[in-house]
C-alpha positions as CSV (number, residue, x, y, z in Angstrom):
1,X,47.5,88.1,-92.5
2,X,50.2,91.2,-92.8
3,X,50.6,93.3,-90.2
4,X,49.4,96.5,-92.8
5,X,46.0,94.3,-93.5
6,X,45.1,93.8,-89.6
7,X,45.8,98.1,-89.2
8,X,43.4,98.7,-92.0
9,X,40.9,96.3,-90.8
10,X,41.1,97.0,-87.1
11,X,41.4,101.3,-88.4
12,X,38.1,100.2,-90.8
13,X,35.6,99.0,-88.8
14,X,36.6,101.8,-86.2
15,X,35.9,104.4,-88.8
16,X,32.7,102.4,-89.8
17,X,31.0,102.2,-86.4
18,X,32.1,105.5,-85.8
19,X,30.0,106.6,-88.9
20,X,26.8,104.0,-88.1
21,X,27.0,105.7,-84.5
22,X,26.5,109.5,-85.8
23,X,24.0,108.4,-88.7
24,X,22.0,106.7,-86.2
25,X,22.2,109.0,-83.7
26,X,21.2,112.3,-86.6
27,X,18.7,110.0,-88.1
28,X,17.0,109.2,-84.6
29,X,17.2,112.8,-84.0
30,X,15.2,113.9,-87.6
31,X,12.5,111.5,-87.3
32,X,11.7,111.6,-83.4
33,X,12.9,114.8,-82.9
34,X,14.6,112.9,-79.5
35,X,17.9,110.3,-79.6
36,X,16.7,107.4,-77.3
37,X,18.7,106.2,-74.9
38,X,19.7,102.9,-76.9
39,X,20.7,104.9,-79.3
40,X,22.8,107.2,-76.9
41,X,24.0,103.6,-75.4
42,X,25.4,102.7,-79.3
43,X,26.9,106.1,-79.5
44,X,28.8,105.6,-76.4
45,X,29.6,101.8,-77.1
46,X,30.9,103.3,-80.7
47,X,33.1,105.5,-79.1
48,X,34.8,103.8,-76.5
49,X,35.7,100.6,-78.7
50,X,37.2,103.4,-81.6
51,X,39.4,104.9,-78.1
52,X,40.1,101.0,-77.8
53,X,41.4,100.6,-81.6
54,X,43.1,103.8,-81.6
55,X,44.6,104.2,-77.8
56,X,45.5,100.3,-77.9
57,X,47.4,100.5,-81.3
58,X,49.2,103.5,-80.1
59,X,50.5,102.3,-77.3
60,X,51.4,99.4,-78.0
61,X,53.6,101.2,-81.0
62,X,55.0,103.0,-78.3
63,X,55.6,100.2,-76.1
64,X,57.2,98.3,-78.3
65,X,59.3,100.8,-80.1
66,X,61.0,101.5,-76.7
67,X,61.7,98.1,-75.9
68,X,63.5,97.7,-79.7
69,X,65.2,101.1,-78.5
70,X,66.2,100.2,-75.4
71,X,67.4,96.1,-76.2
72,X,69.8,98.5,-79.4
73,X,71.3,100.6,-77.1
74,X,72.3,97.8,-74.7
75,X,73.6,95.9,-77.5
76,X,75.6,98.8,-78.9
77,X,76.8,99.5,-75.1
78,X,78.0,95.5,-75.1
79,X,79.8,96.3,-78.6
80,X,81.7,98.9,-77.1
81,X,82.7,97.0,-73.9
């Protein structure tokens, strides 16, 4: 699987759950006029595994875009010597 396929699914389901998490949560809300705990429990379980997607991605972006930074420099620096 490419690299762009696993962003779009992992970025996907995110945005799904995200989206099942707020529907359940308004629709809980209109009929019982209340959002039960379980449904506050999915809310927060949607939440923290779209921070996981998102913050994880990022990061490791990050991580690994000043590793290829820093092993280019060196290699430049050993050109020069």
């Amino acid at each position: 699987m490419k690299q762009k396929t696993k962003d779009w699914v992992q970025y996907g389901s995110a945005l799904a759950m995200l989206a099942s998490a707020i529907a359940l949560a308004v629709w809980s809300f209109a009929e019982l006029s209340e959002v039960h705990g379980s449904v506050l429990a999915y809310v927060g379980e949607a939440i923290a595994f779209v921070a996981g997607v998102f913050g994880l991605a990022l990061y490791a972006r990050n991580e690994i875009k000043k590793e290829l930074d820093r092993r280019e420099s060196q290699a430049q620096t050993n050109e020069n010597n």
